[in-house]
C-alpha positions as CSV (number, residue, x, y, z in Angstrom):
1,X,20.8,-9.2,-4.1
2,X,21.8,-9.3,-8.1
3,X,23.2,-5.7,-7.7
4,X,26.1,-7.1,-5.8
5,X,26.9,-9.7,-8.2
6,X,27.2,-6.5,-10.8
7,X,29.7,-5.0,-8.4
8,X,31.6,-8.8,-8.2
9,X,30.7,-9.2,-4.4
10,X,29.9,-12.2,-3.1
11,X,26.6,-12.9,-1.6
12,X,27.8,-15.7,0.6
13,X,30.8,-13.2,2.1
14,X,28.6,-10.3,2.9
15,X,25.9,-12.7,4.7
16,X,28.8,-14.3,7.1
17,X,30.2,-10.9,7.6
18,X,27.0,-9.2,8.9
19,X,26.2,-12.5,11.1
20,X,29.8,-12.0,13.0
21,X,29.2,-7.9,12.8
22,X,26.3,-9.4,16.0
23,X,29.2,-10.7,17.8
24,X,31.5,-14.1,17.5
25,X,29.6,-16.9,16.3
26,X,30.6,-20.7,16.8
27,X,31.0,-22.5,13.6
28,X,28.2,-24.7,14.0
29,X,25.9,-21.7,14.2
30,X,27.4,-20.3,11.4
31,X,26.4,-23.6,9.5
32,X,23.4,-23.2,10.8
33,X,22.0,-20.1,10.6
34,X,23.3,-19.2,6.8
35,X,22.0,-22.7,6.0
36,X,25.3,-23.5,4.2
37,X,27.8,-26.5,4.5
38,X,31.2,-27.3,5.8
39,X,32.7,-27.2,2.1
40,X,31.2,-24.3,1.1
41,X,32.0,-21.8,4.4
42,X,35.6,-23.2,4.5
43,X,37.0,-20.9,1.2
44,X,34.9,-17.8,2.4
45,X,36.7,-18.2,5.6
46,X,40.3,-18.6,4.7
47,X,40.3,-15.2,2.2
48,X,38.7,-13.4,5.2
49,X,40.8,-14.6,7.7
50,X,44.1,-14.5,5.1
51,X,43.1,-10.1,4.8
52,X,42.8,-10.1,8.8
53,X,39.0,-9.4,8.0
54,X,37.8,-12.6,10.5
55,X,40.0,-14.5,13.4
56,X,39.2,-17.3,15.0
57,X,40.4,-19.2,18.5
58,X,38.3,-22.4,20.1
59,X,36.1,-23.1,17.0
60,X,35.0,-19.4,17.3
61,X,35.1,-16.8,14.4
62,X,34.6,-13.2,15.1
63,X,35.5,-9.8,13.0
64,X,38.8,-8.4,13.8
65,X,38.8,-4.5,14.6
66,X,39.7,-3.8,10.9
67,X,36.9,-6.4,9.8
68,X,34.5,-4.3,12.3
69,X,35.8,-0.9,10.8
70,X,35.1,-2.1,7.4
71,X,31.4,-4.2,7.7
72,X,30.5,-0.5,9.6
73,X,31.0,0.6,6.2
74,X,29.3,-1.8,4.3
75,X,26.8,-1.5,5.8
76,X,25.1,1.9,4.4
77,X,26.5,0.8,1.3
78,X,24.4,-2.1,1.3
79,X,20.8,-0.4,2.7
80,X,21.4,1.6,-0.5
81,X,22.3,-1.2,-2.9
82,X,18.5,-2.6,-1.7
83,X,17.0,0.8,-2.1
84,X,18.3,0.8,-5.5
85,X,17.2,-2.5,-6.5
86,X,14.0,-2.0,-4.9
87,X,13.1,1.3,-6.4
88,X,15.0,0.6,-10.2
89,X,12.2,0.7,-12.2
90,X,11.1,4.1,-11.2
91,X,14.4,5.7,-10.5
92,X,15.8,4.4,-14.1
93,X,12.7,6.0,-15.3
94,X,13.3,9.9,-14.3
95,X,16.2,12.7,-14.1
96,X,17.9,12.2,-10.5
97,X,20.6,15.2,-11.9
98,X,19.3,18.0,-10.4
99,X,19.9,16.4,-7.0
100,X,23.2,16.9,-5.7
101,X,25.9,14.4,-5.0
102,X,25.8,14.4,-0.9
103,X,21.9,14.2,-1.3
104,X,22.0,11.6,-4.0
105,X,23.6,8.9,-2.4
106,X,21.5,9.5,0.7
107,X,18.0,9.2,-1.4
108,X,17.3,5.5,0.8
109,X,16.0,8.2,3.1
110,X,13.2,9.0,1.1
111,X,11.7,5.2,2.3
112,X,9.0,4.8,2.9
113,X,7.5,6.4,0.0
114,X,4.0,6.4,-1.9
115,X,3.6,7.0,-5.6
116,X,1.0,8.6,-6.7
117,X,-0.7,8.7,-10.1
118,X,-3.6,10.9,-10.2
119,X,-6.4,10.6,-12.9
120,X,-6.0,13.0,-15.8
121,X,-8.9,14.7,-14.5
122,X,-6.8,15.5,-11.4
123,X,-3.1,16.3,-13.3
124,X,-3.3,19.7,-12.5
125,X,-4.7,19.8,-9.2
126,X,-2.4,19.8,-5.9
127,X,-2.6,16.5,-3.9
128,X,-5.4,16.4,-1.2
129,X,-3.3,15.0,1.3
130,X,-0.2,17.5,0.7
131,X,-3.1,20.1,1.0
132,X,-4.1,18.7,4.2
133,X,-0.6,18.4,5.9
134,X,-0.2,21.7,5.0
135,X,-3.3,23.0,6.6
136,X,-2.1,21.6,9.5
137,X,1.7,23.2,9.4
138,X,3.3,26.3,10.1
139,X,5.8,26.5,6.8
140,X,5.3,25.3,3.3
141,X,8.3,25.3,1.0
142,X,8.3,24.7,-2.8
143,X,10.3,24.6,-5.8
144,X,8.6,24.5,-9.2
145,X,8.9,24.5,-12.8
146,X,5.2,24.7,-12.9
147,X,2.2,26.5,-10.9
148,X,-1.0,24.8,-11.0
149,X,-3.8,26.9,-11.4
150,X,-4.7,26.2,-7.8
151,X,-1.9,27.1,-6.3
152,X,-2.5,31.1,-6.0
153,X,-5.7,30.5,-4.2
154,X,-4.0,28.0,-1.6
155,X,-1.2,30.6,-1.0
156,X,-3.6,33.3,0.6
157,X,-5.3,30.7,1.6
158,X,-1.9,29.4,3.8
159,X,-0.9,33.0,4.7
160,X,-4.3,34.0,6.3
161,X,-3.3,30.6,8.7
162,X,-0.2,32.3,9.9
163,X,1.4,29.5,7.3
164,X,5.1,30.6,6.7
165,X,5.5,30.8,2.7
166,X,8.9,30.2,0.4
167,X,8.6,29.5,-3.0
168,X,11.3,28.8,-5.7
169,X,10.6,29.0,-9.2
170,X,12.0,29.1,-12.3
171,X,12.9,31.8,-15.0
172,X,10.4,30.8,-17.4
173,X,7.9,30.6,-14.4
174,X,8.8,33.6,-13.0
175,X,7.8,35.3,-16.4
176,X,4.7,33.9,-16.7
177,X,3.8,35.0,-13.2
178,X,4.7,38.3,-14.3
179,X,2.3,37.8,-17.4
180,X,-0.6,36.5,-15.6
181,X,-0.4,36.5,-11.9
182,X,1.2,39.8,-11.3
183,X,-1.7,41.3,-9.2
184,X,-1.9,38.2,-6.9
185,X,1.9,37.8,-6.2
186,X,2.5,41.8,-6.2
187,X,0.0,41.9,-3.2
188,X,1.8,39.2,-1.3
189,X,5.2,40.7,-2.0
190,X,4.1,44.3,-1.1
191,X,2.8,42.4,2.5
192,X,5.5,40.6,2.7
193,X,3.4,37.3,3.7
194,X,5.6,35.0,1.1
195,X,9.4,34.7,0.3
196,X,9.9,34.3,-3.7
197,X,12.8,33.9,-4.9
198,X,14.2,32.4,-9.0
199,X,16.6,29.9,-9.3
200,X,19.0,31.1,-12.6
201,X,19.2,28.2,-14.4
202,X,17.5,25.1,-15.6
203,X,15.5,23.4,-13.3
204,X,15.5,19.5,-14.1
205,X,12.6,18.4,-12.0
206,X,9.0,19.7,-12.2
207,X,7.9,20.1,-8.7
208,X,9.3,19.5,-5.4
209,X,7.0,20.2,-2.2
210,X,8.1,20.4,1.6
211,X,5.8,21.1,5.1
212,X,5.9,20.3,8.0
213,X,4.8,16.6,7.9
214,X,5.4,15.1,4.4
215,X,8.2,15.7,1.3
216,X,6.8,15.4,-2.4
217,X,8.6,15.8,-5.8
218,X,7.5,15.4,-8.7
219,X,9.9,14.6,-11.5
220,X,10.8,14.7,-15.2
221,X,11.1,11.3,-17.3
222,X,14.5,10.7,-19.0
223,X,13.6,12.4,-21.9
224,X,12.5,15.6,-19.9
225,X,8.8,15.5,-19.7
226,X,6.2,16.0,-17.1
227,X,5.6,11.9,-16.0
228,X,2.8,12.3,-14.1
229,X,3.6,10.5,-11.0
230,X,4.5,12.3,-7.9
231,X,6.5,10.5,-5.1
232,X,5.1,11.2,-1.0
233,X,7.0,10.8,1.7
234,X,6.1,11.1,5.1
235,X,8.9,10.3,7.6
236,X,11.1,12.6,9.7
237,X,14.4,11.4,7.6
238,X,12.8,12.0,4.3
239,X,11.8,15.6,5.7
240,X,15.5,16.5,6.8
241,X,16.3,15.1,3.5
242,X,13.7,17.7,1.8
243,X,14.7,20.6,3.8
244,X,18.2,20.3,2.8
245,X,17.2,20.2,-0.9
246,X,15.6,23.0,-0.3
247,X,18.4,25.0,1.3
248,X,20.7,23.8,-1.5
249,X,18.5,25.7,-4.2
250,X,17.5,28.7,-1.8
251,X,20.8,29.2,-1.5
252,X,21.3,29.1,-5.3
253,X,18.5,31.4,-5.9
254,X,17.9,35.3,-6.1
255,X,15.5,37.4,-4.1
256,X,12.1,38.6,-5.7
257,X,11.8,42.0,-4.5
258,X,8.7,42.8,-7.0
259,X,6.8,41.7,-9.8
């Protein structure tokens, strides 16, 4: 994992450390199992067992309670060292900042993912299977940036399904709702069949997306453009993770009483 070398950990540590977090381990298994030799386990072991990390008695090593305490730790810290690596490419590539900190450094829960990269044909059109998912659920939730020309349609659509509605937008959205959607979204508001609400301030990302089965986002490259891919995700960690994005700008957001 190169990303620990950046952070000066050593590989050959945190392997021997997870094997005794299974339980005590004799030294020949040790040997065995992280395919190493005599010489090179021997300085490992004396700085863990010099810090009270790792004991030993019999030819047995095993984590001491701190050790345990601490590899517990490690532990998350590592899953999200290989989400990182795993996912650099694409996360170096686009703004995480409009994400805040507590979500941030839980964003491993996003895996598994998809990403998708529509045909320019099909930029502006909502994704078939998001459409489908929601079809099938009984909220839909989005923040946006953008409405694609679809959308509208889909909304009525939703609400004649008994689908509960709450949409976020932006300032400059809201405005141009105003300017050319004001009949549609005045009828829904006078009904009351969708929540709107703007969020005052600038919205870094283009698109995120939550029902009741999958979490999409789409977001902006480094330099603050539309990129065109849009990220899916599907499990039940990466929909708790979605709803409580949501909440964080619902709650940052005003009411839309009328258009």
């Amino acid at each position: 994992m190169p990303l620990l070398e950046t952070f000066g950990i050593s590989e050959d540590k945190i392997n021997l450390l997870l094997l005794l977090y299974d339980g005590p381990k004799k030294k020949k298994t040790i040997l065995e199992t992280l395919n190493i030799s005599s010489q090179a386990l021997v300085p490992s072991i004396k700085v863990l067992e010099s810090n009270n990390i790792v004991v030993h008695y019999d030819g047995t090593y095993e984590l001491s309670s701190i050790g345990k305490i601490a590899v517990d730790e490690i532990i998350p810290f590592l899953d999200t060292l290989e989400f990182l690596e795993n996912n650099l490419d694409y996360l170096a590539e686009h703004r995480l900042d409009f994400i805040p900190f507590h979500l941030l450094k839980r964003l491993r829960e996003l895996c598994p993912y998809t990403i998708v990269r529509p045909h320019f044909s099909e930029a502006f059109e909502f994704n078939k299977k998001l459409e489908e998912t929601t079809d099938a659920s009984k909220t839909f939730r989005i923040a946006t940036s953008l409405l694609l020309p679809t959308l509208p349609s889909f909304f009525a659509k939703w609400i004649d399904e008994g689908i509960d509605i709450s949409v976020i937008v932006s300032e400059e959205l809201l405005e141009k709702i105003r300017n050319e959607h004001v009949f549609i979204f005045q009828d829904l508001l006078t009904k009351r069949q969708i929540e709107l609400m703007v969020f005052p301030g600038n919205m870094c990302f283009q698109t995120f997306v939550l029902n009741d089965y999958c979490f999409s986002c789409n977001l902006l490259n480094k330099k603050g453009s539309i990129s065109g891919e849009q990220l899916i995700s599907c499990n039940t960690e990466a929909l708790k993770w979605g709803n409580e994005l949501f909440e964080h700008y619902r709650e940052c957001s005003l009411p839309v009483i009328t258009i």
